[in-house]
C-alpha positions in Angstrom: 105.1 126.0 72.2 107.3 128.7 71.0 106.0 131.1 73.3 106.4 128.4 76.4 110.3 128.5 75.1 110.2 132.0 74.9 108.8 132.3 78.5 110.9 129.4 79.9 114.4 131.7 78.6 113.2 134.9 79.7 112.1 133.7 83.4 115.7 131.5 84.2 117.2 132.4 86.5 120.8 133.3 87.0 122.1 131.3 90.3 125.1 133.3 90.3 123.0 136.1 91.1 120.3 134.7 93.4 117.2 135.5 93.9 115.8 138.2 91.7 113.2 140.0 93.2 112.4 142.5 90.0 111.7 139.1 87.9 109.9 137.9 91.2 107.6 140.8 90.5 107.5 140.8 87.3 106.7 137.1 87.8 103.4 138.0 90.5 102.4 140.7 88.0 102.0 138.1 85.2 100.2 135.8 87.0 97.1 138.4 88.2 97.3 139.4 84.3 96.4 135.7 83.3 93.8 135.3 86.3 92.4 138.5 84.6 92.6 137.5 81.2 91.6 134.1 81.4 88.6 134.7 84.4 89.9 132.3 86.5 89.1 132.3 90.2 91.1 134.7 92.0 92.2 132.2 95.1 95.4 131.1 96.0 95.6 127.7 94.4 95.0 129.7 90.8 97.3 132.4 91.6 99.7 128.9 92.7 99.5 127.7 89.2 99.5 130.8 87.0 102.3 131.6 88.6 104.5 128.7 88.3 103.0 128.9 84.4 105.0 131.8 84.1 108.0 131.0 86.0 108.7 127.8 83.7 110.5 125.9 86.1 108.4 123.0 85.3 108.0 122.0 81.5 104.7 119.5 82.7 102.5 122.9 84.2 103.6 124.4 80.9 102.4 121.2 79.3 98.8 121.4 81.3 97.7 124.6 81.4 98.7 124.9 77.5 96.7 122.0 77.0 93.6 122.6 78.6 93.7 126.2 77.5 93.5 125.1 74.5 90.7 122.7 74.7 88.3 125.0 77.1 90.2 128.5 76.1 90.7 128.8 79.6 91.8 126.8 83.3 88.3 125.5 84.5 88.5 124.7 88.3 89.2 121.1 87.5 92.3 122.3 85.5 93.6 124.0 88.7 92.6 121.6 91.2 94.7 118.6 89.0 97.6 120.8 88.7 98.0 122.6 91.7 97.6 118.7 93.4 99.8 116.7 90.8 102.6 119.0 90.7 102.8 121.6 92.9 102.0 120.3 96.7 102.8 116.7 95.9 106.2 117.8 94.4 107.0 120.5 97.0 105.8 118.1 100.3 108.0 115.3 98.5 111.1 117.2 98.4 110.4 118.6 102.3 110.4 114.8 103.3 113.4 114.0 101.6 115.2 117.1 102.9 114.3 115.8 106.2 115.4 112.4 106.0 118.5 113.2 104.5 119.4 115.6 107.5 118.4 112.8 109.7 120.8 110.5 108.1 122.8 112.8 108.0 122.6 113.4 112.1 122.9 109.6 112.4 126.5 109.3 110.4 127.8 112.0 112.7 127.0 109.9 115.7 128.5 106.4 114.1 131.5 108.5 113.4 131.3 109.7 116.7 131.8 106.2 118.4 134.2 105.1 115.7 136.4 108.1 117.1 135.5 107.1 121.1 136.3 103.5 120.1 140.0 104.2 118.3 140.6 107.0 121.4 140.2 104.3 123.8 141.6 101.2 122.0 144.9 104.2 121.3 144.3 104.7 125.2 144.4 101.4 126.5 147.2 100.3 124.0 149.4 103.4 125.7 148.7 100.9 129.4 149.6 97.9 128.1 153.1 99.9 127.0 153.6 101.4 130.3 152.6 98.6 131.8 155.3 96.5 129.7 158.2 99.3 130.0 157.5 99.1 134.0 157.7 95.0 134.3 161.4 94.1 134.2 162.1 96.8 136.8 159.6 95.2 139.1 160.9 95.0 142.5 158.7 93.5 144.6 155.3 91.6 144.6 153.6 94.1 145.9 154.8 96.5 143.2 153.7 93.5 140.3 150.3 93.2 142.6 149.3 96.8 141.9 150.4 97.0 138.1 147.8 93.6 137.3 145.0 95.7 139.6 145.6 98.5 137.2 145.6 96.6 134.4 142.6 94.8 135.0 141.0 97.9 136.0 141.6 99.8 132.5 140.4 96.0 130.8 137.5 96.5 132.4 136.9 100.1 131.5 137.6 99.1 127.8 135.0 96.4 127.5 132.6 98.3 129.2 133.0 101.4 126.8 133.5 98.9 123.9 129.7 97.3 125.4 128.4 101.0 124.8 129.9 101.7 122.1 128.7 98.5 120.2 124.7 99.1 121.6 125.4 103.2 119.9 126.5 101.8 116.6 123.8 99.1 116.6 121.1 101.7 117.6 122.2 104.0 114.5 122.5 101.0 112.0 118.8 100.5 113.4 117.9 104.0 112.5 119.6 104.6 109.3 117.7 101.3 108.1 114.9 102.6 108.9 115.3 105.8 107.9 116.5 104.3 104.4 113.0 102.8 104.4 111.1 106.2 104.9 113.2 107.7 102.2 112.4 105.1 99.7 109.2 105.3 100.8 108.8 109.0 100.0 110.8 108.5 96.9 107.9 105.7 95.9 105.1 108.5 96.0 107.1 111.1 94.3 106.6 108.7 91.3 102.9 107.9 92.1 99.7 109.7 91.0 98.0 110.4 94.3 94.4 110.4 92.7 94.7 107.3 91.2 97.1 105.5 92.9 99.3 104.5 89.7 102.9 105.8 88.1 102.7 109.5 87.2 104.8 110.9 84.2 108.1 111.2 85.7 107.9 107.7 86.7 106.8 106.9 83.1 109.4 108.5 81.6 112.2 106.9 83.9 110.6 103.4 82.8 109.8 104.5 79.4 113.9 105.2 78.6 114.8 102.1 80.6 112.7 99.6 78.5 113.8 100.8 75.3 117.6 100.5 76.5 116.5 97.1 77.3 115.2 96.5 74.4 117.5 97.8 72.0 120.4 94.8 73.9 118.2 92.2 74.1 116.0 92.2 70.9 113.1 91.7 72.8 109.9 93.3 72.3 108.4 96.5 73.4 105.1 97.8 73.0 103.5 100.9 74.1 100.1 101.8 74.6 98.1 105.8 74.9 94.7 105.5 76.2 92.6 108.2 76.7 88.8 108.0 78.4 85.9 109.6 75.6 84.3 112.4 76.7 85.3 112.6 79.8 85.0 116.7 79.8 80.7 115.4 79.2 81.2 113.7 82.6 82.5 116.2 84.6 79.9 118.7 83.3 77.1 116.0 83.4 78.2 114.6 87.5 80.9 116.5 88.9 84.6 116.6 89.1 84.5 114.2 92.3 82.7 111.3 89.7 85.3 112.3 87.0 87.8 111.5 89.7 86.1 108.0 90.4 86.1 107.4 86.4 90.1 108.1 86.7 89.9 105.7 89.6 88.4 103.2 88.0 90.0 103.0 84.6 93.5 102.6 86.5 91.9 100.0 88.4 91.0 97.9 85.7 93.9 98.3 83.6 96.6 97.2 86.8 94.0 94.7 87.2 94.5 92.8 83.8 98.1 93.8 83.0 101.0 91.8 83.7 103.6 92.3 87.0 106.4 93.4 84.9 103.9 95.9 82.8 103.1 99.8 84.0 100.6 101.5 83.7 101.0 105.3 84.2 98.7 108.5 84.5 100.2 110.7 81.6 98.4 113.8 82.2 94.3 114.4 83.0 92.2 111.7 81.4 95.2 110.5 79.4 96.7 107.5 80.6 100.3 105.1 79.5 100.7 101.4 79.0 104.5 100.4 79.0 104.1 96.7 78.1 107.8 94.8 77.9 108.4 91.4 76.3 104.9 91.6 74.5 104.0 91.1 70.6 101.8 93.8 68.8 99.2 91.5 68.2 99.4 90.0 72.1 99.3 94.0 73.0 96.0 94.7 70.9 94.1 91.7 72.3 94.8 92.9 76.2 94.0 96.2 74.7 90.6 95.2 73.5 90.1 93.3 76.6 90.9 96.0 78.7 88.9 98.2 76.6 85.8 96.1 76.9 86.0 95.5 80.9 85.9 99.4 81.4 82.9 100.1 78.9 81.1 97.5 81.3 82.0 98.7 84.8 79.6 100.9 86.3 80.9 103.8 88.7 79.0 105.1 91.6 78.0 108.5 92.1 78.4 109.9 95.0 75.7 110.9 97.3 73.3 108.9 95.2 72.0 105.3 94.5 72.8 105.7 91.1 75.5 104.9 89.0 77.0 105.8 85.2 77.9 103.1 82.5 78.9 102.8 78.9 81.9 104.9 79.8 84.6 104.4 77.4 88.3 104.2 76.4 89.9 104.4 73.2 93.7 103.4 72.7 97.0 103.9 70.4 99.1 101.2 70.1 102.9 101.1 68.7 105.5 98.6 68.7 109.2 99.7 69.3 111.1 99.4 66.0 115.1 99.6 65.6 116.1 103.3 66.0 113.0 104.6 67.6 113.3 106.9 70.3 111.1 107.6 73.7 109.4 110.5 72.2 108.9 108.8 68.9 107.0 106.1 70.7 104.6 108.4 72.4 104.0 110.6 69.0 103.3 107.0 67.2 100.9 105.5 70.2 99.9 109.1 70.2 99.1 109.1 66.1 97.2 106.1 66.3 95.3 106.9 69.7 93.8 110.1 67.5 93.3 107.6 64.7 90.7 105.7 67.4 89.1 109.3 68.6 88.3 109.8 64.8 87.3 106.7 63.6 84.2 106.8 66.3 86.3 106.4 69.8 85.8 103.1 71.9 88.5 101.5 69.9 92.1 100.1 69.7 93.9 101.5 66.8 97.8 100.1 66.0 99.9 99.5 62.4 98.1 96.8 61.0 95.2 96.4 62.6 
């Protein structure tokens, strides 16, 4: 971890000084080192990840690769396929779309201010008639004088409402737009906060929720549990199937646990097989039995694999559970449901550990 610090200060850059292309290099020529060192396939999506390794703009590739260099002593395909997916094109499509819409929005406020400007230019015109018109009255001399100040009168009325017609349709065609496009951006801001393989919260969105239910907590008094769950040997079935069955494993675990949690619950892919259960307004003991139930309806759901008519079971979970206590932060959570999650692994895995139980 001290050498990802380390890293993460040397590679900052200075955005006084824009881009620096020596570190840029520098940068490249790290990355082919660790393809090198590590024997990792020399393709684009690797060079991708080694590569923003080494930048440290983002603590969670840090996080992954560190991790799963430390559990295989090296980025296996898998690896690189997971992070280049969850965290480099996801992110980097997600921030295009939202560039997008905001200059579109941005495009649309120009034209409401647009007609807002027509609207007061020709209310300011019209106003200007109606003085003229008023100044030229008493010096009317004849009715044919009077007939031809009402004709012009009537004529800029009519101008007026017409433009004020248009001008109403322009602003009600941009409200129309800007809803809509309101709905694309929260839209796009929905996925940046989903895993795309499994369909559930990633870790950004966990961590938003994690903060805000502890806040809650802390001024209500309510409870607050939290739940790590991570799928046993799930390293054996990707080197027993196939990546692609791993992935329906994933799938499937999220499946059942949205399936048998509650509405105002979330459940969140944490990283690889490791997945998070925020759980508001529940007891510890009301946490474990979902836990156990949970834990039980996975072991017996069978998961196709692909291509054949066969299908794997006896796949199992094993779960941490901790219950916010007075004075506990975010990170102590995780570390506690994290403790007691390693407690589960060691004691034989396919199990709930939590204080007490």
């Amino acid at each position: 971890m001290d050498a990802a610090v380390a890293l993460q200060k040397e590679a900052a850059p200075n955005p006084a000084a824009g881009p620096n292309l020596k570190q840029i290099f520098q940068n490249a020529q790290r990355a082919f080192d660790l393809i090198k060192k590590h024997r990792t396939p020399p393709d684009p999506k690797t060079y991708a990840v080694w590569y923003a390794y080494v930048e440290a703009a983002d603590p969670r590739v840090i996080e992954r690769v560190d991790s799963a260099v430390a559990e295989n002593g090296t980025l296996t395909p898998f690896d690189i396929n997971s992070i280049f997916r969850e965290l480099l094109t996801e992110e980097s499509s997600a921030v295009s779309a939202r560039h997008s819409i905001g200059m579109a929005i941005e495009k649309e406020i120009d034209e409401v201010m647009k007609i807002i400007r027509q609207g007061v230019q020709n209310s300011d015109e019209f106003g200007a008639s109606l003085d003229k018109a008023n100044s030229a009255l008493p010096g009317t001399a004849s009715a044919e004088h009077l007939a031809s100040l009402v004709s012009t009168l009537m004529e800029d009325n009519e101008r007026m409402a017409r433009t004020a017609r248009e001008l109403n349709q322009g602003l009600t065609d941009s409200q129309n737009q800007i809803a809509k496009l309101n709905q694309e951006l929260e839209e796009v801001q929905t996925q940046c906060r989903r895993d795309p393989l499994t369909s559930v919260a990633n870790r950004r969105a966990f961590d938003e929720r994690l903060e805000r239910e502890l806040r809650a907590a802390v001024e209500t008094g309510e409870n607050l549990c939290l739940a790590m769950a991570d799928i046993d040997h799930f390293k054996s079935v990707n080197d027993t199937y196939g990546h692609q069955v791993g992935d329906a494993v994933l799938q499937q675990f999220a499946s059942v646990v949205t399936q048998n949690i509650k509405g105002q619950d979330m459940v969140a892919r944490y990283g690889g097989e490791e997945f998070a259960i925020i759980l508001p307004e529940t007891d510890l003991f009301s946490a474990y039995n979902l836990l156990v139930k949970i834990k039980y309806t996975f072991k017996n759901t069978e998961t196709p694999v692909e291509g054949t008519l066969k299908s794997i079971k006896d796949v199992t979970a094993s779960f941490g559970l901790v219950r916010f206590e007075p004075g506990m932060t975010p990170r102590d959570m995780i570390e506690q449901a994290d403790h007691y999650l390693y407690e589960a692994k060691n004691s034989g895995r396919d199990r709930v550990k939590a204080k007490g139980f």
